[in-house]
C-alpha positions as CSV (number, residue, x, y, z in Angstrom):
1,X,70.5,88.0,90.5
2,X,73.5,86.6,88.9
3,X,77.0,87.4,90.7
4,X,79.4,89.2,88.2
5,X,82.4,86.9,87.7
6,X,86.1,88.1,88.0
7,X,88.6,86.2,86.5
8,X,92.4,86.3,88.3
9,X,95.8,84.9,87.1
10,X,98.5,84.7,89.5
11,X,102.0,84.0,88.2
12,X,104.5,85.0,90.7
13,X,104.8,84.8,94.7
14,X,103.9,88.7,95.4
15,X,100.6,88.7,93.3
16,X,98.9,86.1,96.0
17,X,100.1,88.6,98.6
18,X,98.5,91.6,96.2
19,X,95.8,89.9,95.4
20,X,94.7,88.2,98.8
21,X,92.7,91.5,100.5
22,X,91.3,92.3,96.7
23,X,89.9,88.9,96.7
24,X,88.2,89.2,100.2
25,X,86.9,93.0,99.1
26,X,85.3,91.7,95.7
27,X,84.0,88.4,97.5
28,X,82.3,90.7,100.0
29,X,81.1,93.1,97.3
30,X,79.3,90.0,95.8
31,X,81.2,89.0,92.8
32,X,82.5,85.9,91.9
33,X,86.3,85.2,91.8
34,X,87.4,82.4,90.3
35,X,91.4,82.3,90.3
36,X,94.0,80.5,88.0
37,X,97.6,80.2,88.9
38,X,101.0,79.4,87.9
39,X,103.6,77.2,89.6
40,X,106.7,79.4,90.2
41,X,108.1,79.9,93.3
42,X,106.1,79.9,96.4
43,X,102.8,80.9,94.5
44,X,101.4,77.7,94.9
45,X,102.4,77.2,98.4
46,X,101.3,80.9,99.6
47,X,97.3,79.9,98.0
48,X,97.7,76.8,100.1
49,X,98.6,78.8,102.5
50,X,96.2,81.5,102.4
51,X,93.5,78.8,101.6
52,X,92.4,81.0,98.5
53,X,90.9,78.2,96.2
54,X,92.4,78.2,93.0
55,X,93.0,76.0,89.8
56,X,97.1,75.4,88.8
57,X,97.4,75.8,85.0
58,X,101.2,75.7,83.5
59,X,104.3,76.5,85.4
60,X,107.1,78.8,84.3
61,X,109.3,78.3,81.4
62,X,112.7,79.8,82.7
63,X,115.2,82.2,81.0
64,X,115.1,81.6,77.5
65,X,113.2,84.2,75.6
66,X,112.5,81.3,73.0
67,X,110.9,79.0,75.8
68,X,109.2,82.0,77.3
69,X,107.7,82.9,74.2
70,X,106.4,79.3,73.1
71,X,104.8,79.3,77.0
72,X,103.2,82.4,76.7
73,X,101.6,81.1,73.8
74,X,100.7,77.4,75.2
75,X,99.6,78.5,79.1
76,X,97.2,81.4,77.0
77,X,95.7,78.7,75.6
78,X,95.4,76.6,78.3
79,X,93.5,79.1,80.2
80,X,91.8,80.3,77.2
81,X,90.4,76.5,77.1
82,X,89.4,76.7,81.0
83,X,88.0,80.1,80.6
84,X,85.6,79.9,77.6
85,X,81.8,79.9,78.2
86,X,82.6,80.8,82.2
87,X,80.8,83.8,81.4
88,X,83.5,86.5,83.2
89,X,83.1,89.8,83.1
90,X,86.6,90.6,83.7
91,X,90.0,89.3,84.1
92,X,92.7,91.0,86.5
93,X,96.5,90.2,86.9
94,X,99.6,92.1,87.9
95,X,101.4,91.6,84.7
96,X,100.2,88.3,83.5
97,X,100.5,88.2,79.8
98,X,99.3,84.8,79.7
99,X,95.6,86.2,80.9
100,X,96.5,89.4,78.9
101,X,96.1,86.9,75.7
102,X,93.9,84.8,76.7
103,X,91.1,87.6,77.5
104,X,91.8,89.1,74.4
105,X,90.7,86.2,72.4
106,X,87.8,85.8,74.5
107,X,86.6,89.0,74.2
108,X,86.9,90.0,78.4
109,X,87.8,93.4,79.5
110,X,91.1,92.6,81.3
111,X,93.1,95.1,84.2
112,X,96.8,95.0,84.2
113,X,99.0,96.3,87.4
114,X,102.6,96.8,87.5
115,X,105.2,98.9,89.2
116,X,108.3,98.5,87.1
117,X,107.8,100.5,84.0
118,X,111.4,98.8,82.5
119,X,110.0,95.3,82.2
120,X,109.5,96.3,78.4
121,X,109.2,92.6,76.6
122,X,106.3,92.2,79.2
123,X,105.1,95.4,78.6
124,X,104.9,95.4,74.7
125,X,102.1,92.4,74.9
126,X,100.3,93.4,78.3
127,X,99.7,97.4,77.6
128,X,98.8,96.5,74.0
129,X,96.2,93.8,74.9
130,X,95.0,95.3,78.5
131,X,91.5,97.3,78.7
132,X,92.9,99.3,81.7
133,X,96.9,99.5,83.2
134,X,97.5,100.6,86.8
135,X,100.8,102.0,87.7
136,X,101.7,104.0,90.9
137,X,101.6,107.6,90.4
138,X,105.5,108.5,91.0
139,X,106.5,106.3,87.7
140,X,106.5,108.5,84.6
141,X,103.6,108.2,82.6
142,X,105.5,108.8,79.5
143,X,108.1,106.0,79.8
144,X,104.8,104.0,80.1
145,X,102.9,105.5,76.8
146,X,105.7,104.7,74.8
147,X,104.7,100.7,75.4
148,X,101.1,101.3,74.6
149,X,99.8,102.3,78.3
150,X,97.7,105.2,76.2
151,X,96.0,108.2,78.0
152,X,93.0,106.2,77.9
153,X,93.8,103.4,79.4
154,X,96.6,104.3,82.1
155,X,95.2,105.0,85.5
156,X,97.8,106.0,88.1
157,X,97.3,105.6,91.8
158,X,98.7,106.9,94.6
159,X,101.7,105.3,96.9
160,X,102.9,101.6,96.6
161,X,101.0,98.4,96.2
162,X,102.7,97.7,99.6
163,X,100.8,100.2,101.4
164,X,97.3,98.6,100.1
165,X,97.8,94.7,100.8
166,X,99.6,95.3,104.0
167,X,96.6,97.3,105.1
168,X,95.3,95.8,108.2
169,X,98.8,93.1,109.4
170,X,99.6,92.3,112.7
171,X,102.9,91.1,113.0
172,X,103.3,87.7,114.8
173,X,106.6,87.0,116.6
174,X,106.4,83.5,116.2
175,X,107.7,82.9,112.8
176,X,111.3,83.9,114.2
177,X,110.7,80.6,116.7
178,X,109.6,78.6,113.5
179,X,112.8,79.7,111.8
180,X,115.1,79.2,115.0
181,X,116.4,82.7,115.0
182,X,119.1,83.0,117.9
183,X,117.5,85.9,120.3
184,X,119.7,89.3,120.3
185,X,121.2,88.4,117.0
186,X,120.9,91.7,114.3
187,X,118.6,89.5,111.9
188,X,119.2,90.2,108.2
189,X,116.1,89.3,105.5
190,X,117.8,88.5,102.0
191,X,116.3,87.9,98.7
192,X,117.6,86.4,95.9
193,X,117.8,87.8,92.5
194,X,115.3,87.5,89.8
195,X,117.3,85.2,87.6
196,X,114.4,84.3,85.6
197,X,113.0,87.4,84.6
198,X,113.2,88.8,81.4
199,X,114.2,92.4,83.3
200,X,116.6,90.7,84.9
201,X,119.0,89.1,83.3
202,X,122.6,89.9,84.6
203,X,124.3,88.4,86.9
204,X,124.9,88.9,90.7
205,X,128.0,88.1,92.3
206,X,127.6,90.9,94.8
207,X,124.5,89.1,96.2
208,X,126.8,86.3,96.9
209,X,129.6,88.8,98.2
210,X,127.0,90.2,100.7
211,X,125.9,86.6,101.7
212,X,129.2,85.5,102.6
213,X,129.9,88.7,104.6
214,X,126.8,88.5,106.9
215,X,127.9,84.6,107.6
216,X,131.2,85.6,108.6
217,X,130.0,88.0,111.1
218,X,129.1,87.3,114.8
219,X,125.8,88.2,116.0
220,X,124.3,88.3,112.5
221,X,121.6,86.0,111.6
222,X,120.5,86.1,108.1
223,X,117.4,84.2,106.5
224,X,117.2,83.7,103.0
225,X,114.4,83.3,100.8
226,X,115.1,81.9,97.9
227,X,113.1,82.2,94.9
228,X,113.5,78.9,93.2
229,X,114.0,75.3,94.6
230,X,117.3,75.5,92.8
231,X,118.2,78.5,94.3
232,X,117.7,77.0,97.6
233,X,119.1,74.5,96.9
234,X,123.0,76.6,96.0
235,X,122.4,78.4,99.1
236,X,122.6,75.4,101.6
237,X,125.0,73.8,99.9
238,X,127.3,76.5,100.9
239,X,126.9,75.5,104.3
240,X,127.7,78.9,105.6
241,X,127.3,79.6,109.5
242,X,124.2,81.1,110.9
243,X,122.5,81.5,107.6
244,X,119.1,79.7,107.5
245,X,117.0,78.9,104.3
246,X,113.3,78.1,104.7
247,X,112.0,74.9,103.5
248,X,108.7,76.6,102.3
249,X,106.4,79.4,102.3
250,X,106.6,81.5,105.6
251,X,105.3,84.8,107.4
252,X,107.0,86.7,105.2
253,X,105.9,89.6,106.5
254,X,106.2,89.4,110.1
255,X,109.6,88.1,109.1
256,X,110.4,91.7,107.6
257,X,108.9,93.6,110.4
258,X,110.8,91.9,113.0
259,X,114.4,92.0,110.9
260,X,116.8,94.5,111.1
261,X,117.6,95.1,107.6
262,X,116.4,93.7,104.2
263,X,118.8,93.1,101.3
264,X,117.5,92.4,98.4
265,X,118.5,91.9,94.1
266,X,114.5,92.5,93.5
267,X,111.7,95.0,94.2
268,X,108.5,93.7,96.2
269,X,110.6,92.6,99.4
270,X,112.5,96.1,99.5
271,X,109.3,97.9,99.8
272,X,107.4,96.2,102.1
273,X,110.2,96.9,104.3
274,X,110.2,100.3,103.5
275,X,106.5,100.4,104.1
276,X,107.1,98.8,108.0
277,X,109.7,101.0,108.6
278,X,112.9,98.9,107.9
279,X,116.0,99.8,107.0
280,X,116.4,98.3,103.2
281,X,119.6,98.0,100.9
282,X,119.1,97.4,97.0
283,X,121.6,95.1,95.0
284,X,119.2,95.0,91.7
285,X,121.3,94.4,89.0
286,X,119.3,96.3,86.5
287,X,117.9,99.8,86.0
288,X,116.1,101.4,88.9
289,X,112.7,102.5,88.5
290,X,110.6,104.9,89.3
291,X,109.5,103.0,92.0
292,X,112.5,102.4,93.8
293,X,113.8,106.1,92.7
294,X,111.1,107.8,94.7
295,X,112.2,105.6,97.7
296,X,115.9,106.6,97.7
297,X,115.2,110.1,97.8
298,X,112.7,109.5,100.6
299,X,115.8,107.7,102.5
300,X,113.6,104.7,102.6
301,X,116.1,102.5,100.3
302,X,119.5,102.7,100.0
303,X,121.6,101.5,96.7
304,X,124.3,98.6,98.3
305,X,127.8,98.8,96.1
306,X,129.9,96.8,99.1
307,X,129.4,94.5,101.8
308,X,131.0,97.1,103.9
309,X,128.8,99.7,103.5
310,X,125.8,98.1,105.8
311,X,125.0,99.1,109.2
312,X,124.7,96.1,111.3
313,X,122.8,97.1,114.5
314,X,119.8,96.4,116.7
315,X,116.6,98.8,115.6
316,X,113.5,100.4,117.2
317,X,110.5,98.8,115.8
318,X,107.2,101.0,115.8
319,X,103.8,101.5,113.7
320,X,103.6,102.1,110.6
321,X,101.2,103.3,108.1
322,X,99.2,101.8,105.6
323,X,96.2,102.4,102.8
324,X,92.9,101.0,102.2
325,X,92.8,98.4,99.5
326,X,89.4,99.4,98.8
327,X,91.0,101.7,96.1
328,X,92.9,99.8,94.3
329,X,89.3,97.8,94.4
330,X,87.7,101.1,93.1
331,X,89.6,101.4,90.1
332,X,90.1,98.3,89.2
333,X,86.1,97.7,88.9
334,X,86.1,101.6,87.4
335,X,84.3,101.5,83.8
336,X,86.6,102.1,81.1
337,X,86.6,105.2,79.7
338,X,85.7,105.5,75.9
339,X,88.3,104.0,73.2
340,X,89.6,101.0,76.2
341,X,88.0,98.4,75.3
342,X,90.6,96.7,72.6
């Protein structure tokens, strides 16, 4: 019998971590994955990584909407191209509106996942093309109609996307030694802002505020993982004391478990600390989502106006809990219902 094939499109860093478990679960259900990628900042490296054979097609275009446009059009193409007579039975991508496209025109069913309902420009093309749109269950569902995630297609699940690919990690100390973090130190995890993104574009000087602050402070070591190589690149350049910058993809997950606090100007980072029990600040720029708002008033994430305002100290680290990405599987494989297929 003839495997069912399951086309994937990965376009940012977090997908291969979102996507990594689902790929193991559908492999050992007997489907076929075949996975396309895009070269923006550590996606490549984290496949290589992971080992999770793909095929690169396109990279990103950067901020302006004009370039971002003509590449959404060019990479759908390009994949379009690669894809046709494969013979997939469905495509699946946290927000790709490249594969959104490209299935359309092919005539595949394709699932779209997100968790920040104000990335609207994205949202307009995705909802509107996507057979089926999954969005965790404390974002409002009308917020997301209004971009064309209809009753029939939105499927809502419960908790974060965190919860479901950290399912089953085991930190491992030895990516501290890797890094050269000085023992004792209160270790601070920063990410840089989304200066790319379309729902991000303002600028940041408090990231750069809160940067300066940790490096002036004894007993603070802070790690920061840049998005792009020119963001890397401004950060050492500063040559600020006890601040290190990774070279490449790391454990960035046992690098959160075993920091103190994370600081960061985007989402995914924030709530996988939130999700192993670490104390995380916010300085996103732009408007906070549903997301994020059901983690404040959990106490889980706290909104960072001023340097001043963190709490530099040691902390207890203990278990935390998880969910089965078996799920996410479920009801990503789920038939549409009647009136979702565009």
């Amino acid at each position: 019998m003839l495997r069912k094939r399951i086309w994937i499109d990965l376009t940012n860093s977090p997908h291969v971590l979102i996507f990594k478990p689902l790929i193991e679960i559908l492999d050992e259900r007997e489907y076929e994955v075949k996975v396309t990628a895009r070269e923006f900042a550590q996606t490549v490296p984290l496949l290589d990584l992971f080992d999770i054979d793909y095929t690169p097609i396109g990279r990103h275009q950067g901020k302006s909407l004009i370039r971002k446009a003509a590449g959404l059009f060019s990479r759908s193409r390009r994949l379009q191209k690669w894809a046709d007579g494969q013979g997939f039975h469905l495509a699946v991508s946290h927000g790709s509106n490249d594969l959104a496209l490209a299935a359309f025109r092919l005539g595949v069913p394709h699932v779209t996942m997100q968790d920040y309902e104000f990335n609207t420009a994205s949202h307009r093309v995705n909802f509107r093309l996507s057979t089926r749109v999954l969005f965790p269950d404390c974002v409002d569902a009308e917020t997301l109609r209004g971009f064309g995630a209809t009753v029939e297609k939105l499927v809502r699940y419960p908790g974060l996307k965190e919860e479901y690919y950290l399912h089953g990690f085991r930190p491992n100390e030895s990516v501290l030694d890797e890094l050269g973090v000085e023992p004792g130190n209160v270790l601070v995890t920063m990410r840089t802002p989304a200066t790319l993104a379309t729902y991000h574009r303002f600028e940041n000087p408090l990231f750069d505020e809160v940067l300066s602050y940790l490096a002036s402070r004894q007993g603070v070591t802070t790690v920061v993982l840049p998005r792009t190589e020119q963001q890397r690149r401004d950060v050492v350049s500063r040559g600020l004391a006890n601040v290190i910058v990774p070279g490449g993809a790391v454990d960035g997950h046992s690098l959160v478990y075993f920091s103190d606090l994370v600081i960061s100007a985007g989402g995914t980072i924030n709530r996988e600390a939130a999700v192993l029990g670490v104390p995380a600040y916010t300085i996103f720029a732009g408007r906070v989502g549903g997301v994020d708002q059901h983690l404040m008033a959990a106490g889980k994430l706290k909104r960072l106006e001023r340097p001043s305002e963190l709490v530099l100290e040691k902390r207890e680290r203990g278990p935390f809990e998880t969910r089965d990405p078996n799920l996410l599987a479920d009801l990503i494989l789920s038939k549409p219902r009647a009136g979702d297929v565009p």
